[in-house]
C-alpha positions in Angstrom: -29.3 -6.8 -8.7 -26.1 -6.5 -6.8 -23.0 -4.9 -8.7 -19.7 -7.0 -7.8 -16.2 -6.3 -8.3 -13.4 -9.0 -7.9 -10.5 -7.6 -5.6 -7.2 -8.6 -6.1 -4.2 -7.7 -3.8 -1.0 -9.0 -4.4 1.8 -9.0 -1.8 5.2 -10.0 -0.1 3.4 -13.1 1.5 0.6 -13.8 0.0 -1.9 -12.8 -2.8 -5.9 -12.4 -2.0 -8.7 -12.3 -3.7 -13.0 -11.6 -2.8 -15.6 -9.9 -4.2 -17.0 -6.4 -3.0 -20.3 -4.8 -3.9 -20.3 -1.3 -5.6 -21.3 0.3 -1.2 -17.5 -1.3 -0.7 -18.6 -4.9 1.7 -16.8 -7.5 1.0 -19.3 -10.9 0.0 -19.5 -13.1 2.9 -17.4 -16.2 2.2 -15.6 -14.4 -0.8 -12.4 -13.9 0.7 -9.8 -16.1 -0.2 -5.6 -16.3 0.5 -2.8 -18.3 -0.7 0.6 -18.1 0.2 3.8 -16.8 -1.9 6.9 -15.5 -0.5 10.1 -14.4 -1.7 11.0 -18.8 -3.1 7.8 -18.8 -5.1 8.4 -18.8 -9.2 6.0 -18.1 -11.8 4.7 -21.2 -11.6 2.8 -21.4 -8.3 2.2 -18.0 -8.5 0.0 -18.7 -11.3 -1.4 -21.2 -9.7 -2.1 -19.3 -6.3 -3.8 -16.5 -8.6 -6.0 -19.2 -9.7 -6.5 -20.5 -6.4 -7.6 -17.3 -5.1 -9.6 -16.2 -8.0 -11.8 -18.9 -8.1 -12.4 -19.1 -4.9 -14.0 -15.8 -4.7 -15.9 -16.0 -7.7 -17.4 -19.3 -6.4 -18.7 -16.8 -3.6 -20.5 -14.6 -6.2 -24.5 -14.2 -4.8 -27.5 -15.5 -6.7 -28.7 -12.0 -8.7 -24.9 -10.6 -8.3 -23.4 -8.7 -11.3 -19.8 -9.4 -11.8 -18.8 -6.5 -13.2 -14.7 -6.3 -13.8 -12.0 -6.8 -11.7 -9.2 -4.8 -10.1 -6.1 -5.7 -8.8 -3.7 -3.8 -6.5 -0.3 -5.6 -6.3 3.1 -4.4 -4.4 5.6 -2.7 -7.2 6.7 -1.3 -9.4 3.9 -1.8 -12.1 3.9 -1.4 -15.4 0.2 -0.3 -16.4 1.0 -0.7 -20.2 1.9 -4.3 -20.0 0.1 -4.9 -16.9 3.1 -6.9 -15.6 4.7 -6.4 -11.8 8.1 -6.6 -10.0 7.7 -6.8 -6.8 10.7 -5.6 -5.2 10.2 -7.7 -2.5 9.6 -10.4 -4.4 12.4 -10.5 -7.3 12.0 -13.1 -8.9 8.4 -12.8 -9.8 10.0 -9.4 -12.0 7.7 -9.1 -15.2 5.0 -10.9 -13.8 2.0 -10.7 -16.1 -0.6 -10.6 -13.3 -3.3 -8.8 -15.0 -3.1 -11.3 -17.9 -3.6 -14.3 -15.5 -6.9 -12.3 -13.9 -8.2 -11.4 -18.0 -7.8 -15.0 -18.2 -10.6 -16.0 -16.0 -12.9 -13.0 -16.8 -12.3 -12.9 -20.3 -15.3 -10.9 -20.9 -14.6 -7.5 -18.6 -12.6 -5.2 -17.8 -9.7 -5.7 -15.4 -7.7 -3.0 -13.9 -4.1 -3.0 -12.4 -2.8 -0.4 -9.7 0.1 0.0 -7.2 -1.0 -1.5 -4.0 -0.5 1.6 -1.9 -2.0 3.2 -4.5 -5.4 1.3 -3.9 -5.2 1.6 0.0 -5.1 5.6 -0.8 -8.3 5.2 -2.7 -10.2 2.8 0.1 -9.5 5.3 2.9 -10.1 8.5 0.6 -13.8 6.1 -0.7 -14.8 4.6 2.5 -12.2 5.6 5.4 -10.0 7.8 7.4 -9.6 10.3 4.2 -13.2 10.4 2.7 -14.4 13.5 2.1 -11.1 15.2 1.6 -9.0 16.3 -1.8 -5.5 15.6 -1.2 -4.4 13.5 0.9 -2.1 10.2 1.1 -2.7 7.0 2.9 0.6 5.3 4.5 1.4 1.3 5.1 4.0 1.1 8.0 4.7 -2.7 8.0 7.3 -5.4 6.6 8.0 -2.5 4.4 6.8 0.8 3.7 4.4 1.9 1.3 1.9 4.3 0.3 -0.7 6.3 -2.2 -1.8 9.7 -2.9 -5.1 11.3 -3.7 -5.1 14.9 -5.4 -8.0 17.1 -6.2 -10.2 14.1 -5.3 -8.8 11.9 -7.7 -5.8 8.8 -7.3 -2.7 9.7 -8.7 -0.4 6.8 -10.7 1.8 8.6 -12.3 3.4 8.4 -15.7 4.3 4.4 -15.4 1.6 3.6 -12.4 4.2 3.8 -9.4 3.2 7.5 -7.8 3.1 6.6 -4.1 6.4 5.0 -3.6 6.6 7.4 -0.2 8.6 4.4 1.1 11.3 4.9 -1.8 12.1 8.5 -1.2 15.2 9.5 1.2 14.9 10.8 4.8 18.1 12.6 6.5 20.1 11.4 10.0 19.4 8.1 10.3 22.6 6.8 8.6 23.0 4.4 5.5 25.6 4.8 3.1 26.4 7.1 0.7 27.0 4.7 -2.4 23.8 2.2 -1.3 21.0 4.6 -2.2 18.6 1.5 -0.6 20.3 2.2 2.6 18.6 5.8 2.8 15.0 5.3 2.3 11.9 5.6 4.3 11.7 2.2 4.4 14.7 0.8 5.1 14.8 2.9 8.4 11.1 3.0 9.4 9.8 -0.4 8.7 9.1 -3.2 11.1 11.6 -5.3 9.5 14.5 -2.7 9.3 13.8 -1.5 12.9 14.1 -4.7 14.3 17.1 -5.2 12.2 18.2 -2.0 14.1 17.2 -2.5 17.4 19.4 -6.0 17.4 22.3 -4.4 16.2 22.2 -1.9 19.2 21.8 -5.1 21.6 17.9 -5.7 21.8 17.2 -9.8 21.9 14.1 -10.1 20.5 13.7 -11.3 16.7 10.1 -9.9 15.5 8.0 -6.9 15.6 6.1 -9.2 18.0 9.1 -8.9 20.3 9.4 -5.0 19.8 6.2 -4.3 20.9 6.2 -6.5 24.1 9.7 -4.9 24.8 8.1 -1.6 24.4 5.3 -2.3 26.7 8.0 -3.0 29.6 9.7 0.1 28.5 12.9 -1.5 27.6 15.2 1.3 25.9 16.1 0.3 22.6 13.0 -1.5 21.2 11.8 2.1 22.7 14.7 3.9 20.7 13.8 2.1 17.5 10.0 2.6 17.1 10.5 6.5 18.2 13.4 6.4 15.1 10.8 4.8 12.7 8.1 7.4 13.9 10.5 10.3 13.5 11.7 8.8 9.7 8.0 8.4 8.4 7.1 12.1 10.1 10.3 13.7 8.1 9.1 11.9 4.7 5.4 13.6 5.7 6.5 16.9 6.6 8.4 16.8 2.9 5.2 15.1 1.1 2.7 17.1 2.4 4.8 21.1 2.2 5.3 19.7 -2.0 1.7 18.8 -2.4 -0.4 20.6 0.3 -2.2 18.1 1.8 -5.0 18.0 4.3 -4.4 14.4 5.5 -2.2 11.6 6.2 -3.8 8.0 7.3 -1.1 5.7 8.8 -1.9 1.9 8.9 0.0 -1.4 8.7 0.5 -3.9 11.3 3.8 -1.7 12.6 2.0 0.9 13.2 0.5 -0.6 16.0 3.5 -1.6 17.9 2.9 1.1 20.8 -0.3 3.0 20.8 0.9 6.1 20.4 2.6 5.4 17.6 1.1 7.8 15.1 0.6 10.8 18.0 5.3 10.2 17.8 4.7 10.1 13.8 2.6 13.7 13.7 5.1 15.4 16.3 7.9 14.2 14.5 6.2 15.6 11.5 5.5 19.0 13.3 9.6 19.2 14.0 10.2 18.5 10.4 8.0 21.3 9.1 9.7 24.3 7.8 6.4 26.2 6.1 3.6 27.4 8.4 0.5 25.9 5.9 2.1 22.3 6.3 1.4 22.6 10.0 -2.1 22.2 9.0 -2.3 18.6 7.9 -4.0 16.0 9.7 -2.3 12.9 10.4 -4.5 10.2 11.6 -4.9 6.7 11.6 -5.9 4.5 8.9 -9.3 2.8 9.2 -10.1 0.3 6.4 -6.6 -2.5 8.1 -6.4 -5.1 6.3 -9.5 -5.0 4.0 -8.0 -1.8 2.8 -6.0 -3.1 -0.6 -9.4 -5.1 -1.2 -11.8 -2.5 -1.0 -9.6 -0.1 -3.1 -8.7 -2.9 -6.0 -12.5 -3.1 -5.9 -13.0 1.0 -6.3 -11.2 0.5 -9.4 -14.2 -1.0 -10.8 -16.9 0.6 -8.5 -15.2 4.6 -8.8 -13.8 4.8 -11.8 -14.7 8.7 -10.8 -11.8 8.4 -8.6 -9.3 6.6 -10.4 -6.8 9.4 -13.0 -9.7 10.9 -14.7 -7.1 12.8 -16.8 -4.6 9.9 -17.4 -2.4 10.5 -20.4 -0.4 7.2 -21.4 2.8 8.9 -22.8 4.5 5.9 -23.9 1.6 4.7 -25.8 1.3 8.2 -27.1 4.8 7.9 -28.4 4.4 5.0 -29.9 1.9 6.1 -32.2 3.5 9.5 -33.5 
């Protein structure tokens, strides 16, 4: 008999469901989308996890074991109440997304976790990472995100939102002062903020589409803005890995394609932001899980609970009850 974990990802676009067995492949035919965006309310969200749940669980094998769910969903989270708020989605804020999953499986166990968060624990299960202790996985895309593995184990954090690598601030690429947003990883490295910056510096196309076929001819500013976004997300791993002493990086997302040496820019970048010899050492390579990645870790929830805070202290709850 089969063990089976139902995956749930949750995202800007679209939320996505299927079932995995316990050696991390995904069920043929199990794999199931719907659409949301930043428009959609409470409402059709609910009914797009619905959609998407039974879906995939109409996919379940003959002899399969169903055996919980996980869900990975973009953040913050709130691992007490099991709500999210998408930042990217703001007026889904307080979702209660793993209620709606409980719903359907009434009977088992259902997990919640960051969404870069889970893509840390595919790679560091199944991918670019396995093997190793510490390291963190990366999502270069319409945003940025990330998750981060220590002594073998995912790390969530008091509240469930360790990873945020796209929150934290990198140096010399402008913003302002009094707009804290304006500083982040993200809103200089992402595909959606460096083609934001490449049109404001005279560049014509409109999409990260458009960047990368600008790049290909070697037109200057689409150049100029990818080699900015690889030296922002090299600057935020140089800082990352001299606090926590990693061995790797894995950088994925659909930006991180847009030239093909995109991660050799990221890992010299990263090499120019170093200040301590060790963090020299690090390996930064790409991702290897894509887009299955926030499946096939939602699923580890369920499949690894080995890997998942082994030592996780709820302080609120623990407050709450002294």
């Amino acid at each position: 008999m089969s063990r089976i974990a139902l995956a749930v990802d949750l995202g800007g676009t679209k939320i996505e469901a299927a079932l995995v067995d316990d050696d991390g492949r995904i069920v043929g035919g199990s794999r199931v989308r719907a659409a949301t965006g930043a428009a959609a309310s409470w409402a059709e969200l609910r009914g797009a996890v619905g959609t998407v749940v039974d879906g995939a669980l109409a996919a379940l094998p003959a002899g399969g074991e169903l055996r919980g769910a996980g869900i990975g969903s973009a953040g913050p989270v709130d691992l007490v109440a099991g709500t999210v708020s998408p930042k990217n989605l703001p007026v889904l804020a307080g979702f209660d997304l793993r209620r709606e999953v409980e719903e359907r499986l009434p009977a088992l166990s259902v997990r919640l976790r960051l969404d870069g968060t889970c893509i840390a624990l595919a790679e560091h299960w199944l991918g670019a990472t396995a093997g190793l202790a510490n390291s963190m996985s990366m999502v270069v895309s319409t945003g940025v995100g990330g998750g981060l593995i220590v002594g073998g184990a995912l790390v969530s954090g008091r509240t469930g939102n360790a990873g945020h690598v796209g929150q934290i601030h990198v140096a010399g690429f402008g913003g302002r002062s009094e707009d804290a947003d304006s500083t982040t990883l993200e809103a200089v490295a992402s595909g959606t903020n460096s083609v934001r910056w490449a049109r404001s510096h005279g560049w014509a196309g409109s999409t990260g589409e458009d960047l990368a076929l600008s790049c290909a001819a070697g037109e200057p500013t689409a150049l100029a803005a990818v080699h900015r976004s690889a030296a922002a997300v090299g600057q935020a791993i140089a800082s990352t890995t001299t606090l926590l002493d990693l061995d790797a990086v894995a950088i994925g997302g659909g930006f991180a394609g847009v030239v093909p040496d995109y991660v050799d820019l990221v890992r010299q970048a990263a090499r120019r932001a170093t200040v301590l010899a060790y963090s020299t050492e690090v390996l930064i390579v790409p991702a290897a899980l894509g887009s299955a990645a926030p499946l096939l870790g939602a699923a580890a929830l369920v499949h690894r609970p080995d890997m998942v805070d082994p030592n996780r202290v709820d302080t609120r709850r623990l407050v709450s009850t002294t």
